[in-house]
C-alpha positions, 0 to 999 in steps of 0.5 A: 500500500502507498505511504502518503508523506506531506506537512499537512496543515497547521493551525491559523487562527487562535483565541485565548481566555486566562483568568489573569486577576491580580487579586481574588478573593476566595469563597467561604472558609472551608470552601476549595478555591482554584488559582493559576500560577503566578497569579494573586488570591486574597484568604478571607479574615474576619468581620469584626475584631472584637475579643480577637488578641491572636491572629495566625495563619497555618500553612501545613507545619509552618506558622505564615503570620503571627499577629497581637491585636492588641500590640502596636509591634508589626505582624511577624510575616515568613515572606513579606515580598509574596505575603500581604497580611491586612491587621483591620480584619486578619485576611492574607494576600498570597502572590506570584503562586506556585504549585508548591503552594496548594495545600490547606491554609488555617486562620487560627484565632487565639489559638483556640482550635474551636475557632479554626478556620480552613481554606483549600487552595489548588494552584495550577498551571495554565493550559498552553496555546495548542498546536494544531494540525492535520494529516493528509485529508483524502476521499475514502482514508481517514482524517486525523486532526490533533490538538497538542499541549505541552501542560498535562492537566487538561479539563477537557478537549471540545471539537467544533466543525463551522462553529457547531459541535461535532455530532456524535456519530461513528463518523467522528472518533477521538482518542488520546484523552480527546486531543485526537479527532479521526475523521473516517471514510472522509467524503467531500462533505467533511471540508470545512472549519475545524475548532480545538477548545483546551480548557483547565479550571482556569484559562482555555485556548481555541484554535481552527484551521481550514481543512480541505479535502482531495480526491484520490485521483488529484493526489495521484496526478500531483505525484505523477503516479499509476491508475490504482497505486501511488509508489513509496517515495510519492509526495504530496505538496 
């Protein structure tokens, strides 16, 4: 059987979306918040300070902040450059996040456990723009499409053809976690915009490119080849 070889196509157009805040804050205490790497998340403190003399904050075995109320001293901070601690109500701005920074996050008040309060943090890294390219697309063969990032932790892959969603059928595979969509049996009816949505829990990227579709007759007349086979060394440009 003939081997095609070519570049295929790559990927023209692309659009992005990141959750690029400075600062957020989180939910309720207790709650599990998501952040990107290198981005900022504000830990909430507390409503009022009343019968409040110790603020800490706990991140696994270390002790991030230590603060007296009732004490005119500065809070004791681990790392003022990445820590902002607001004394008016005890909440905890954390920047330039890194993964080594998920964990659970405790505010600890007059170091009664009762009065404990935690927080869940996850911090991921951002999905990275795709590449995006095809194989050869000709009647009657199978289509392969794929949709490459370099970041493992993807959400999910989404396929589009003329901005609609795929239709489910055996006409459309994927494979490969979803970063691969085969088109089997090609016809003349599958030419057209393709589209890749790669999302995480906190940015996505899309990318499309035009696929265009070959009978067999005009890769073998591109090749200068036979009626019925295409030889090993056939190119198509």
């Amino acid at each position: 059987m003939c081997a095609l070889r070519g570049s295929g196509l790559r990927a023209p157009l692309s659009v992005a979306w990141l959750i690029s805040w400075w600062s957020v804050i989180a939910g309720p205490p207790g709650e599990k918040i998501t952040a990107a790497v290198g981005s900022c998340i504000v830990l909430p403190g507390l409503d009022q300070l009343q019968g409040v003399g110790l603020i800490q904050w706990k991140f696994s075995e270390q002790y991030l902040v230590t603060h007296h109320v009732n004490n005119y001293s500065l809070p004791d901070i681990v790392d003022q450059d990445r820590f902002l601690f607001q004394k008016s109500n005890g909440s905890l701005q954390i920047c330039r996040l890194e993964v080594n920074d998920s964990g659970i996050y405790t505010l600890i008040i007059n170091m009664k456990k009762q009065n404990d309060r935690s927080i869940q943090l996850e911090v991921v890294e951002p999905v990275s723009q795709p590449e995006f390219w095809s194989n050869l697309s000709l009647i009657g063969l199978t289509t392969q499409l794929v949709c490459n990032t370099s970041v493992e932790k993807v959400a999910k892959y989404q396929w589009k053809k003329d901005g609609k969603p795929l239709p489910i059928e055996s006409h459309y595979q994927l494979s490969q976690n979803n970063s691969v969509l085969l088109i089997l049996n090609t016809t003349w009816s599958d030419k057209g915009s393709y589209s890749c949505n790669v999302s995480s829990e906190v940015n996505w990227h899309e990318v499309s490119l035009e696929l265009p579709i070959q009978g067999k007759f005009l890769a073998q007349f591109q090749c200068g080849c036979c009626k019925s086979s295409l030889p090993q060394d056939c190119r198509i440009l």
